[in-house]
Structure formats: structure tokens, C-alpha cells
C-alpha positions as CSV (number, residue, x, y, z in Angstrom):
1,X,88.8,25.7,-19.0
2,X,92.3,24.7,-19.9
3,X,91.4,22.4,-23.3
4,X,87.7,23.8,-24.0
5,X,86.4,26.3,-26.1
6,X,82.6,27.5,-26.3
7,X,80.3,27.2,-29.2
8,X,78.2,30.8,-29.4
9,X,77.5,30.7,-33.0
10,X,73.7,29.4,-33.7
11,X,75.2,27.8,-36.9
12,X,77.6,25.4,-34.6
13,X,74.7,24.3,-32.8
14,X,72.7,24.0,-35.3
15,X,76.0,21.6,-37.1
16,X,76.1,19.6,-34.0
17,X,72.1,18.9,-34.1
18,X,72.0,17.9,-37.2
19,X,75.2,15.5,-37.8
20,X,75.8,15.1,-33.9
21,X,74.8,11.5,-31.9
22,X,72.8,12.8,-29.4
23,X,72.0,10.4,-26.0
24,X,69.5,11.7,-23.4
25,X,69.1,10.9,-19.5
26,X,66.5,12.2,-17.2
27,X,67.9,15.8,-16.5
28,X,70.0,16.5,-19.8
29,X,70.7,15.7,-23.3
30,X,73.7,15.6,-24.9
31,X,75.1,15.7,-28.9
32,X,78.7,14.8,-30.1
33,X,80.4,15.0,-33.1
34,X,84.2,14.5,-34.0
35,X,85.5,17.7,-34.9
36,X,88.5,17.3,-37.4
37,X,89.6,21.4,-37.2
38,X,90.3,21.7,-33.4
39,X,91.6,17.9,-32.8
40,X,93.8,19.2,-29.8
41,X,90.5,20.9,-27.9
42,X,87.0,20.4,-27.5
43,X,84.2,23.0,-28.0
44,X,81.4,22.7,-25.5
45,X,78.0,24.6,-26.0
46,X,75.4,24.7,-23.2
47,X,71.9,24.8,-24.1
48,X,69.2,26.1,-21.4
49,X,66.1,26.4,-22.6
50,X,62.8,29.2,-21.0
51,X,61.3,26.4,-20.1
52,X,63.8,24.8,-17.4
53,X,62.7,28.5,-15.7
54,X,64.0,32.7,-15.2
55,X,66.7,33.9,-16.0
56,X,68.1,33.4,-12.2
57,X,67.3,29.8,-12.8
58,X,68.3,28.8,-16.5
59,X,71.6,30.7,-15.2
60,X,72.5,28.2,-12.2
61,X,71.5,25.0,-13.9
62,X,74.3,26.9,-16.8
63,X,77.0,27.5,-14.4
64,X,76.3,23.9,-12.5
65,X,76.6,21.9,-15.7
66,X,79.7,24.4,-16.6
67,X,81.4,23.6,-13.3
68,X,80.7,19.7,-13.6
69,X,82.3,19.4,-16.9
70,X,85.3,22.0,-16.1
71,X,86.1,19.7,-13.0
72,X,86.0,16.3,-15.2
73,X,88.0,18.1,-18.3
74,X,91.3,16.3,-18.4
75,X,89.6,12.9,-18.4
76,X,87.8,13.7,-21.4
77,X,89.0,12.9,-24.9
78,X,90.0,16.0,-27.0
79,X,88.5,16.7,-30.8
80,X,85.0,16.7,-30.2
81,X,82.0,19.5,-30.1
82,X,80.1,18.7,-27.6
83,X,76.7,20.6,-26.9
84,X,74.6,20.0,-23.5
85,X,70.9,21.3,-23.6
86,X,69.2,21.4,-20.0
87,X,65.8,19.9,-19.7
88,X,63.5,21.5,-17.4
89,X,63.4,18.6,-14.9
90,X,66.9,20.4,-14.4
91,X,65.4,22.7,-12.6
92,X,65.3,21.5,-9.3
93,X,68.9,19.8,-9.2
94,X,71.9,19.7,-7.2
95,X,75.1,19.8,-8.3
96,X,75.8,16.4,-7.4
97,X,73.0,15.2,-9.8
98,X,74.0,17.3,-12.0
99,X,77.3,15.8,-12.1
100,X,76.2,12.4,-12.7
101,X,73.9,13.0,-15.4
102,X,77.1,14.1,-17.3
103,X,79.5,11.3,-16.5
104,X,76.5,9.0,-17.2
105,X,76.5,10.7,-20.9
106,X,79.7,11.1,-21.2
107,X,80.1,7.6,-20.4
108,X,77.5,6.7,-23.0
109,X,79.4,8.4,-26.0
110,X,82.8,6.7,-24.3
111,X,84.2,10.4,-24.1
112,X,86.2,9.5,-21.1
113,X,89.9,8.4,-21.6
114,X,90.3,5.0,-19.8
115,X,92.1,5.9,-16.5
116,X,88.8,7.7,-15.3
């Protein structure tokens, strides 16, 4: 990903939980906070939980929401942490509905620049 970097650090979460605006749809949930230190890059963190499934599983419903957001990266605004957590009705998606529960929250927290 060209303009992302990841969050790994339990404290970042943790920031982003606790000062972020968090929206919600049926298969994910999604906080955002302005992030005044990187405003030329976002940093995304992904959140899958044991309870989505196995490893095998908790890993595609990862690399699906990964892939989703790495596809839609230019049309999103720069300066923001962003951290996606995976509920377990996850599970059984597809990409594609994977992909719309993200534009649907990214839309939400008007992330998206307005050409997209």
C-alpha cells in the first residue's frame, strides 16, 4: 500500500478506541481519528477477533478486508488512523460484501475524497 502504514502496537489501538469515532455495519466496525503526526499517510490496523473463527479463517476475512481497502486507497483522504475490527458475521463473506461494508463506512466517516 502506496499511502498506508499498519498499526501493530496495542497502544495505537488502544488510542484509536478510546478517542476514535467508531460507526458499525453488519459485518465490521470501524474507528477514526485525525492523526496530526503522519498528515501525508494513513495508518490502518485490522482487527479479527477468535471469535469470527481459526486461524485459516480470521486470516482470509484479514487479507479480504486488506485487499478491499488497498484497492480503494487513492480515494481515501490522507491523515487519519484508521482501525477495522471483523465481526464474526464476517465469517461467511465474500469479497464483494466485504467491499461494501467498507465503502459503506468509509462513506459514513466521509473518508472518501469527492471524485469517488
Amino acid at each position: 500500500m502506496k499511502f498506508t502504514q499498519s498499526i501493530k502496537k496495542n497502544f495505537q489501538f488502544r488510542f484509536v478506541y478510546n478517542k476514535g469515532k467508531s460507526l458499525a455495519n453488519r459485518y465490521l466496525v470501524m474507528y477514526v481519528i485525525k492523526n496530526k503526526k503522519y498528515p501525508d499517510s494513513n495508518r490502518l490496523g485490522i482487527s479479527v477477533s477468535k471469535k469470527v473463527g481459526k486461524s485459516v479463517v480470521r486470516s482470509r476475512v484479514t487479507r479480504l478486508i486488506k485487499e478491499s481497502y488497498r484497492l480503494m486507497e487513492e480515494d481515501i483522504q490522507r491523515g487519519y488512523d484508521i482501525v477495522v475490527i471483523a465481526r464474526s458475521s464476517a465469517a461467511e463473506c465474500d469479497y464483494s460484501q466485504i467491499n461494501k461494508a467498507l465503502l459503506s463506512l468509509l462513506k459514513k466517516h466521509d473518508l472518501l475524497t469527492k471524485k469517488s
